[in-house]
VMD Tcl script that builds the backbone (N, CA, C; Angstrom):
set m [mol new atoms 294]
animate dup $m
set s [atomselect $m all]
$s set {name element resname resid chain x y z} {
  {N N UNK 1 A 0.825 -1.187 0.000}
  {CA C UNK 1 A 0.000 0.000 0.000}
  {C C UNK 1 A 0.869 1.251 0.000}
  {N N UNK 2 A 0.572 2.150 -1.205}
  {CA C UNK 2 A 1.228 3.230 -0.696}
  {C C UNK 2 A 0.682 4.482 -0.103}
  {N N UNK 3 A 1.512 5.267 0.276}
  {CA C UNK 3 A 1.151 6.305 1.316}
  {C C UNK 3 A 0.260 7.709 0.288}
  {N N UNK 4 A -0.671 8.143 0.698}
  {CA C UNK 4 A -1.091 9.442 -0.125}
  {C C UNK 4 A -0.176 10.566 -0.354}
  {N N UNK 5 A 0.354 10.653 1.187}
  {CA C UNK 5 A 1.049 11.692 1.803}
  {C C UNK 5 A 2.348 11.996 0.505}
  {N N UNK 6 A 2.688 10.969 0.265}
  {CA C UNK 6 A 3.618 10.965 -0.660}
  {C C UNK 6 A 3.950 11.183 -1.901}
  {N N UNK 7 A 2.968 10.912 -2.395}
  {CA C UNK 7 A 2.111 11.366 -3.876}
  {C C UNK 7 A 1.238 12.901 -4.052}
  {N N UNK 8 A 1.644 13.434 -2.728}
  {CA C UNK 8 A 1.209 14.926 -2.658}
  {C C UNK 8 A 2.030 15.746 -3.446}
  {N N UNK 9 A 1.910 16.550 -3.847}
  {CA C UNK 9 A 3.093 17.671 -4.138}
  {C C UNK 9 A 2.994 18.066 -2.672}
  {N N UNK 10 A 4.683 18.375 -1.694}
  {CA C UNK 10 A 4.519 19.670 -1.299}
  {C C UNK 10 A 3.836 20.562 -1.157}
  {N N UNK 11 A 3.384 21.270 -0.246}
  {CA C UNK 11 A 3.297 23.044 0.009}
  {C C UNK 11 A 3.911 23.679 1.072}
  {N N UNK 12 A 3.975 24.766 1.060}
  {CA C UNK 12 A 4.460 25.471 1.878}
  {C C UNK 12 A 3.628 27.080 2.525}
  {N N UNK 13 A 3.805 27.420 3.634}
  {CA C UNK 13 A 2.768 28.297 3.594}
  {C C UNK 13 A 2.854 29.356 3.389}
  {N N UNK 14 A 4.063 29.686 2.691}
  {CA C UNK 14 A 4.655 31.297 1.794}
  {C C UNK 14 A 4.225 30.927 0.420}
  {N N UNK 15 A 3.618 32.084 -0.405}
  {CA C UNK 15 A 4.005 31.778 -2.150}
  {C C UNK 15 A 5.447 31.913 -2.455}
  {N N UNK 16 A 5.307 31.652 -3.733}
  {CA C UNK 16 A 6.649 31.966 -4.515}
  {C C UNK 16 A 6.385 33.294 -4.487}
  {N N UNK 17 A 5.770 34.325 -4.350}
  {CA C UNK 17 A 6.343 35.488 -4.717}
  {C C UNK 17 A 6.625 36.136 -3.101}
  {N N UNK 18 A 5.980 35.420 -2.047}
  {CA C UNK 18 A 6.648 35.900 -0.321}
  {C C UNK 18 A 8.597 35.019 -0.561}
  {N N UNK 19 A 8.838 34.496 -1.490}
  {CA C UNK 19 A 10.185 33.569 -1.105}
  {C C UNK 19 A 11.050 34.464 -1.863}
  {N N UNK 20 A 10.739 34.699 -3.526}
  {CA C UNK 20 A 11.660 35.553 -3.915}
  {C C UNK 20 A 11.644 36.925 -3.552}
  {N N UNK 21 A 10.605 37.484 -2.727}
  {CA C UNK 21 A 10.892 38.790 -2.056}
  {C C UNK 21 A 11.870 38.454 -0.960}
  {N N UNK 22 A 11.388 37.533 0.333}
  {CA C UNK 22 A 12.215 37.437 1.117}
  {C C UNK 22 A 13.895 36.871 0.646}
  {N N UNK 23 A 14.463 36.426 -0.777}
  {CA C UNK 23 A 15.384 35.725 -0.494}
  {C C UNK 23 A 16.069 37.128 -1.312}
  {N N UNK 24 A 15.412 38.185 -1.757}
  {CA C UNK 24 A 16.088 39.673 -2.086}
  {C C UNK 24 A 16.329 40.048 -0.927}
  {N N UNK 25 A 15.635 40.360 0.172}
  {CA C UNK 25 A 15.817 41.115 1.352}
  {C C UNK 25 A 16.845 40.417 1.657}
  {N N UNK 26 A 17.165 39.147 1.808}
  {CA C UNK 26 A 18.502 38.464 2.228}
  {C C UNK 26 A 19.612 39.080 1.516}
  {N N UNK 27 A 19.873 38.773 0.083}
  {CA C UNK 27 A 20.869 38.858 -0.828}
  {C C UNK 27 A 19.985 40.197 -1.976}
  {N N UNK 28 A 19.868 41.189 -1.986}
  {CA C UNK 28 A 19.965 41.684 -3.180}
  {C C UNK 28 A 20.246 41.699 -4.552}
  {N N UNK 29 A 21.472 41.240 -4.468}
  {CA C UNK 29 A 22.178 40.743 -5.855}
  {C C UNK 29 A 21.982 39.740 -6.609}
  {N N UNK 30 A 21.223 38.701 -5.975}
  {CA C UNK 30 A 20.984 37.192 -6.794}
  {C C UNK 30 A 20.973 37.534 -8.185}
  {N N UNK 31 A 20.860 36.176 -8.768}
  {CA C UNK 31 A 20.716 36.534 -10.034}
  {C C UNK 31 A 19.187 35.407 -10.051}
  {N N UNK 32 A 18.648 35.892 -11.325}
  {CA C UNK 32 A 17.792 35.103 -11.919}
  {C C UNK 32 A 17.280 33.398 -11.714}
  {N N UNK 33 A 18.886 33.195 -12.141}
  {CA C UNK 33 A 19.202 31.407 -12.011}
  {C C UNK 33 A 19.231 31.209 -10.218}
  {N N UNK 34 A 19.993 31.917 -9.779}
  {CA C UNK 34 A 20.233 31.972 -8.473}
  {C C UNK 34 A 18.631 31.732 -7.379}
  {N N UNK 35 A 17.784 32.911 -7.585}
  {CA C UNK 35 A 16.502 32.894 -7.237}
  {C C UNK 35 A 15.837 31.737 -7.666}
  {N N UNK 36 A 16.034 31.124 -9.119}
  {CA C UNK 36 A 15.242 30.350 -9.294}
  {C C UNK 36 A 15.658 28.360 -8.266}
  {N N UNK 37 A 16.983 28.641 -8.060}
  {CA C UNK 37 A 17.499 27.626 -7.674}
  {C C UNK 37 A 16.859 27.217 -5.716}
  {N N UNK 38 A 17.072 28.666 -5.652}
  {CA C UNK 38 A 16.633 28.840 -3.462}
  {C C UNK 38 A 15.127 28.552 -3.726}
  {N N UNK 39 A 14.348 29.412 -4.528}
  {CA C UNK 39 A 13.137 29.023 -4.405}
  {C C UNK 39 A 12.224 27.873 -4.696}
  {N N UNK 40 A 13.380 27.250 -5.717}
  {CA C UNK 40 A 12.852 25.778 -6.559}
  {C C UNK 40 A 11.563 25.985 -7.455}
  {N N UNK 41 A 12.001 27.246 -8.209}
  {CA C UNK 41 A 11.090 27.855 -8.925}
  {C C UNK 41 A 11.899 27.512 -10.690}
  {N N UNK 42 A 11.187 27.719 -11.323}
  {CA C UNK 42 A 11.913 28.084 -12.807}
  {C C UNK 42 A 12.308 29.493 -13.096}
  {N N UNK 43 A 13.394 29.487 -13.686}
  {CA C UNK 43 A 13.648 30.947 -13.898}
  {C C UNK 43 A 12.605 31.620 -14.499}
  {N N UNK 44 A 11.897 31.411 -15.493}
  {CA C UNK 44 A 10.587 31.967 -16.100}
  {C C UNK 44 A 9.893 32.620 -15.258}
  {N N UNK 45 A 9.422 31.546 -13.924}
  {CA C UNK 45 A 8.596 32.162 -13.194}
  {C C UNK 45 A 9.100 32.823 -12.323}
  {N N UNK 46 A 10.479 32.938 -11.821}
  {CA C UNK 46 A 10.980 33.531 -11.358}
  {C C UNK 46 A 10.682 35.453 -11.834}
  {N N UNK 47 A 11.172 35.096 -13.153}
  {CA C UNK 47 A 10.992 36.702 -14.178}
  {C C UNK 47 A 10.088 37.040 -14.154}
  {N N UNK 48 A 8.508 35.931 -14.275}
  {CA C UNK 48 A 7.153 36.864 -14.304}
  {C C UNK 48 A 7.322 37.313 -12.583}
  {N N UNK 49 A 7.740 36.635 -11.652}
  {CA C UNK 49 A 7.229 37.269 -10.140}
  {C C UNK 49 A 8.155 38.689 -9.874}
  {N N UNK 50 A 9.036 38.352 -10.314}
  {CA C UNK 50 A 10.035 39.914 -10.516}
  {C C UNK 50 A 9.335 40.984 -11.073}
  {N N UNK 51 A 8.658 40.654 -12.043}
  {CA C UNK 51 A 7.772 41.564 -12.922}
  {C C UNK 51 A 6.789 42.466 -12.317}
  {N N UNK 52 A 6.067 41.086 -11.784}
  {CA C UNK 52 A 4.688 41.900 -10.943}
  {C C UNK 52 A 5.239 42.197 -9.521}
  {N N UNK 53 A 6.256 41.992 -9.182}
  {CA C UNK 53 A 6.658 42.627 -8.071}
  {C C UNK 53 A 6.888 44.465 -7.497}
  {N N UNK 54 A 7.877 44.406 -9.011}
  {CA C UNK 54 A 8.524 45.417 -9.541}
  {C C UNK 54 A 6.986 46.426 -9.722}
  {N N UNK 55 A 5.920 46.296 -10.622}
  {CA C UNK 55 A 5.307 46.989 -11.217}
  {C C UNK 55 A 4.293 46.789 -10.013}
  {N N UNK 56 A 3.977 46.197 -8.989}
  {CA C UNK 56 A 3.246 46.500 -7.953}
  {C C UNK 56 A 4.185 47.434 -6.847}
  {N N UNK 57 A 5.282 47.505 -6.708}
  {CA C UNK 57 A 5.775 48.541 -5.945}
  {C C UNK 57 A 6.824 47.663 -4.976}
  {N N UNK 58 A 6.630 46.564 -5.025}
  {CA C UNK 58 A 7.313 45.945 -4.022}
  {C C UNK 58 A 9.021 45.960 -4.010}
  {N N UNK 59 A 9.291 45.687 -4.884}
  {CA C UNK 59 A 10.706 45.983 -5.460}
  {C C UNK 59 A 11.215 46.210 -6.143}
  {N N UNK 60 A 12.337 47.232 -6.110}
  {CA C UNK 60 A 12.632 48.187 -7.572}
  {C C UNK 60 A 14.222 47.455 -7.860}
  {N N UNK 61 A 14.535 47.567 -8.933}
  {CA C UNK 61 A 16.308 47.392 -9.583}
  {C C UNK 61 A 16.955 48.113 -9.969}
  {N N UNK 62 A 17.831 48.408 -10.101}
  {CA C UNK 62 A 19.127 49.236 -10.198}
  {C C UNK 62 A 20.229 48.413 -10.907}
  {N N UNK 63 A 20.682 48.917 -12.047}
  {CA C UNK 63 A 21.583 47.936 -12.569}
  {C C UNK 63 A 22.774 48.532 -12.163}
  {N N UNK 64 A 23.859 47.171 -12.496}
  {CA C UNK 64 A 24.911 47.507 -11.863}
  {C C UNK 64 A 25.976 46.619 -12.809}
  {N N UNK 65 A 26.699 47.156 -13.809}
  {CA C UNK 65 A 27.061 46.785 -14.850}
  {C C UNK 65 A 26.257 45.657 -15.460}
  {N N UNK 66 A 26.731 44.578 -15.769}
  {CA C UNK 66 A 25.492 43.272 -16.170}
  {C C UNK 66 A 24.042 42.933 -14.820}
  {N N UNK 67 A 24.235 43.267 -14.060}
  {CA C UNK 67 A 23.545 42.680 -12.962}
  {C C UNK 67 A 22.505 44.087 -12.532}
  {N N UNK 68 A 21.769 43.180 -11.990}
  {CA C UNK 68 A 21.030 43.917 -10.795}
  {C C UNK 68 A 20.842 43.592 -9.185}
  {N N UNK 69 A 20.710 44.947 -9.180}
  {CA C UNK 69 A 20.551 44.576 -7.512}
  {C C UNK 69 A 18.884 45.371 -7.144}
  {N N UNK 70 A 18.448 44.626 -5.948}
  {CA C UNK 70 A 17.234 44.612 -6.032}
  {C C UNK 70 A 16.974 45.539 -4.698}
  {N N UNK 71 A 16.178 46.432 -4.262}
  {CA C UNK 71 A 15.964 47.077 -3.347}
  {C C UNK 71 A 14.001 46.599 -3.023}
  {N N UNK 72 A 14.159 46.068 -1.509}
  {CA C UNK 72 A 12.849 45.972 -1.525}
  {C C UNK 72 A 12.303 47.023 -0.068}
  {N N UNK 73 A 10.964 47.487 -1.009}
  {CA C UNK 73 A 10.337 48.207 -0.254}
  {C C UNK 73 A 9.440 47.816 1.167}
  {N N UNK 74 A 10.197 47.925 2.438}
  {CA C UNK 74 A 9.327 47.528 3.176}
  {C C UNK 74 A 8.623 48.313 4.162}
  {N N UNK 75 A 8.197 49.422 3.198}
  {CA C UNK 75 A 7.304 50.224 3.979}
  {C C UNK 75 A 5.877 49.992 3.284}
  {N N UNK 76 A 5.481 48.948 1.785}
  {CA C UNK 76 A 4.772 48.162 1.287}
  {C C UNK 76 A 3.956 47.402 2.491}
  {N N UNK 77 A 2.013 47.299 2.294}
  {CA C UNK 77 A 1.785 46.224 2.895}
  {C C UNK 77 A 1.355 45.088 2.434}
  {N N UNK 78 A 0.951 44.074 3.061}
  {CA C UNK 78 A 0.828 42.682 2.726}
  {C C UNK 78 A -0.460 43.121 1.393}
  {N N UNK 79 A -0.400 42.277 0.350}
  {CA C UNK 79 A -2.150 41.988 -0.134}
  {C C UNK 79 A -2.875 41.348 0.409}
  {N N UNK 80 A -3.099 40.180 1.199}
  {CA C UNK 80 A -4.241 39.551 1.707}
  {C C UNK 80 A -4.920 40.450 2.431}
  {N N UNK 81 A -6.018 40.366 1.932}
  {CA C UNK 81 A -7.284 40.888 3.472}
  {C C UNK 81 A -6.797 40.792 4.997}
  {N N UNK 82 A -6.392 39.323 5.398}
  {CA C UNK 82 A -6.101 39.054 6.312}
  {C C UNK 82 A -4.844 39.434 6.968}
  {N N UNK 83 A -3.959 40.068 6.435}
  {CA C UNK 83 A -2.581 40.404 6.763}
  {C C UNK 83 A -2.125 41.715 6.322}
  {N N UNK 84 A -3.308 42.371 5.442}
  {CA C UNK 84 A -2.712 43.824 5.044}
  {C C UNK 84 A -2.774 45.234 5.968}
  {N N UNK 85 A -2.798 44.633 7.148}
  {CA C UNK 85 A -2.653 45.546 8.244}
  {C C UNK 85 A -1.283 45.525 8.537}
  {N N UNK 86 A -0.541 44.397 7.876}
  {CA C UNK 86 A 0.888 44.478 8.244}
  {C C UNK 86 A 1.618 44.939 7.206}
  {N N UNK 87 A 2.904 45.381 7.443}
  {CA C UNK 87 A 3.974 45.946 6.521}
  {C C UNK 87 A 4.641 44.668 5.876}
  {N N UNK 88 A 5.992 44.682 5.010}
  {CA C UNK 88 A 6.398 43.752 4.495}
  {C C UNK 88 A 7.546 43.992 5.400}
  {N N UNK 89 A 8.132 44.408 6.302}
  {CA C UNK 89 A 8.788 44.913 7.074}
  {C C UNK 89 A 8.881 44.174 8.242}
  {N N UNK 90 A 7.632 43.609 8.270}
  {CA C UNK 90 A 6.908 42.591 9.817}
  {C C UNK 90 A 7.802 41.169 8.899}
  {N N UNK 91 A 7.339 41.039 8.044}
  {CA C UNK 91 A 7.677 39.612 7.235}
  {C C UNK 91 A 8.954 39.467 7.743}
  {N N UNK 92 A 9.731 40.242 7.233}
  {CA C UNK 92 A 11.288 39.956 7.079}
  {C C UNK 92 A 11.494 39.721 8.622}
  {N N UNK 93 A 11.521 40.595 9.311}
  {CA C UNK 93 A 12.092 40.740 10.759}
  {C C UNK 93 A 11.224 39.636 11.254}
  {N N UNK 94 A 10.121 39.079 11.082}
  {CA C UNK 94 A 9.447 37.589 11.409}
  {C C UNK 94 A 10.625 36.496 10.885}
  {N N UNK 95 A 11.051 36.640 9.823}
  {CA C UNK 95 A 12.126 35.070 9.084}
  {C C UNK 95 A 13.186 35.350 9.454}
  {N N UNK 96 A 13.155 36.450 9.095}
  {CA C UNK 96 A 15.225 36.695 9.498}
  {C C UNK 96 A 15.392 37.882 10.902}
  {N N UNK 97 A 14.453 37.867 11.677}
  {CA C UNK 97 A 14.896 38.415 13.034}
  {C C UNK 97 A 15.546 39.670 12.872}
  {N N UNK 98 A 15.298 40.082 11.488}
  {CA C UNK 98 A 16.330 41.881 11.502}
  {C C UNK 98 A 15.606 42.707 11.017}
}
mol reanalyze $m
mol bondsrecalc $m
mol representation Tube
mol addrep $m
C-alpha cells in the first residue's frame, strides 16, 4: 500500500512570490538562475514574479554593470485581506529576526 502523503506535491505556507521577495531582502544581488534555484522555482517564473513585483511597488532594480541589484520596499503592505494591516517589514524581521 502506498502512502497518499507521498504522492502529494509539497506546500508550503509562503508563495513563490513571499520567497523571492524574502530571499532579495537576504541577498539583493541574486541573479535570476540563483533565485530560481533557493526558491525551486523556474527561472521563467521567477521573471514573471520579478515583474509583478517590480510593477506592484514591491521591489525596484538598479543595474549595476550586467547585474542587478534589487531594493525591496518595506514600507509596502501585505495583499491579503487578512494580513494587510501588516507591513512587508513585519515579514522579514518575522524570518530573518532583523
Amino acid at each position: 500500500m502506498s502512502n497518499k502523503a507521498e504522492n502529494k506535491r509539497p506546500w508550503t505556507f509562503l508563495t513563490n512570490h513571499a520567497h523571492v521577495l524574502l530571499s532579495l531582502a537576504k541577498s539583493p544581488s541574486l541573479k535570476i538562475r540563483e533565485l530560481a534555484i533557493e526558491v525551486n522555482i523556474t527561472e521563467r517564473a521567477v521573471q514573471r514574479i520579478l515583474a509583478e513585483l517590480t510593477e506592484s511597488g514591491y521591489i525596484s532594480a538598479t543595474k549595476e554593470g550586467r547585474c542587478n541589484i534589487y531594493k525591496v520596499n518595506r514600507d509596502m503592505y501585505l495583499r491579503h485581506p487578512n494580513e494587510s494591516h501588516q507591513k512587508i517589514e513585519g515579514l522579514i524581521q518575522l524570518i530573518f529576526g532583523k
